[in-house]
C-alpha positions as CSV (number, residue, x, y, z in Angstrom):
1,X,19.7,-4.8,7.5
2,X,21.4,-5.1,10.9
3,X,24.4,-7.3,10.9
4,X,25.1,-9.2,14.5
5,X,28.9,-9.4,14.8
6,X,30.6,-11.3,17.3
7,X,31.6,-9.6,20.8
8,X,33.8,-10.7,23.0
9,X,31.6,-10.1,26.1
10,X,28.7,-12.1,24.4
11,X,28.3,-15.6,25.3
12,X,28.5,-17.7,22.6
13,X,25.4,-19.4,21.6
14,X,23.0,-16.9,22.5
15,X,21.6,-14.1,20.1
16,X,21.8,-10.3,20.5
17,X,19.5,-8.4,20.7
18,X,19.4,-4.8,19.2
19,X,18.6,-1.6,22.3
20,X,18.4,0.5,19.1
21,X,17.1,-0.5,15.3
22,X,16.5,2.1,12.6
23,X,15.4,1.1,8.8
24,X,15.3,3.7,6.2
25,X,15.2,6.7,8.9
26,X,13.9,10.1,7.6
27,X,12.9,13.5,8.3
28,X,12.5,16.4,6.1
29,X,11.9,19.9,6.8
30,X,10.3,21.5,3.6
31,X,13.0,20.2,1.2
32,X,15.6,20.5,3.0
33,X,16.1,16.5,4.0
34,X,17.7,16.4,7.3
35,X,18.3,12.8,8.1
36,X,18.0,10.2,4.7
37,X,17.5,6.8,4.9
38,X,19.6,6.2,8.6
39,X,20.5,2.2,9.3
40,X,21.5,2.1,12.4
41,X,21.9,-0.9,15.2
42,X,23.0,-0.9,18.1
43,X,23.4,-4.1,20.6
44,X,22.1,-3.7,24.1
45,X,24.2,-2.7,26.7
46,X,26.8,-0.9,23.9
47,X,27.6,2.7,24.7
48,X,27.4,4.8,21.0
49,X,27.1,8.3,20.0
50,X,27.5,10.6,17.2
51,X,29.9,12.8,15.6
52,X,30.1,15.0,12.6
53,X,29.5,18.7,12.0
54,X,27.2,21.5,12.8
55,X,24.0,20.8,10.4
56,X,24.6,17.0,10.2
57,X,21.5,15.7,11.4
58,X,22.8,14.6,14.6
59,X,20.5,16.4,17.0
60,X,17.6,15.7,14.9
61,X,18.7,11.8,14.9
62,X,18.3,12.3,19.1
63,X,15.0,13.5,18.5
64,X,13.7,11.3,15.9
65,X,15.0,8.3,18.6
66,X,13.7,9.6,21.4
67,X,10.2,10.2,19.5
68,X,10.1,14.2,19.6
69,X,9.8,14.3,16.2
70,X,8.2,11.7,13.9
71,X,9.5,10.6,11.1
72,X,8.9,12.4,7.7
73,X,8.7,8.8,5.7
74,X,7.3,5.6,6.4
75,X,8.3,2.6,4.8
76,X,7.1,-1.2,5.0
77,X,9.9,-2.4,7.5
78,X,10.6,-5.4,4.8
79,X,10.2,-4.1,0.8
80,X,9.9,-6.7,-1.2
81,X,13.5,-7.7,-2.4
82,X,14.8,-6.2,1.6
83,X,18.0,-8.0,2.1
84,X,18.3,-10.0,-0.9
């Protein structure tokens, strides 16, 4: 579940909206399970990116985003008992 936190360049009052919203991102190759259940939210307009080391699942974040590569999982956007 995304969280919107207050910015400083947000005028109060009005709601942000997300550029970038995972749930429960996945992709497996074989068994090997390359990204696993990726939250991620980003406000629009907020510059982001991703560290961490070789075999991380970053590039294959990039391409699950950019829609290169589907996701291996699909899951009903809200489960029962999401968020409770």
């Amino acid at each position: 579940m995304c969280v919107i936190r207050v910015y400083p360049w947000l005028v109060p009052g009005l709601i942000a909206m997300f550029e970038i919203e995972t749930h429960r991102l996945t992709r497996k190759f074989g068994e090997l399970v390359a990204v696993r259940d990726l939250e991620l939210c980003t406000p629009e307009g907020t510059p982001f990116g991703f560290l961490g080391p070789n075999g991380s699942g970053k590039s294959t974040t990039v391409k699950l985003l950019t829609g290169i590569l589907p996701p291996s999982v699909s899951f009903d956007p809200q489960p029962e008992g999401w968020g409770q």
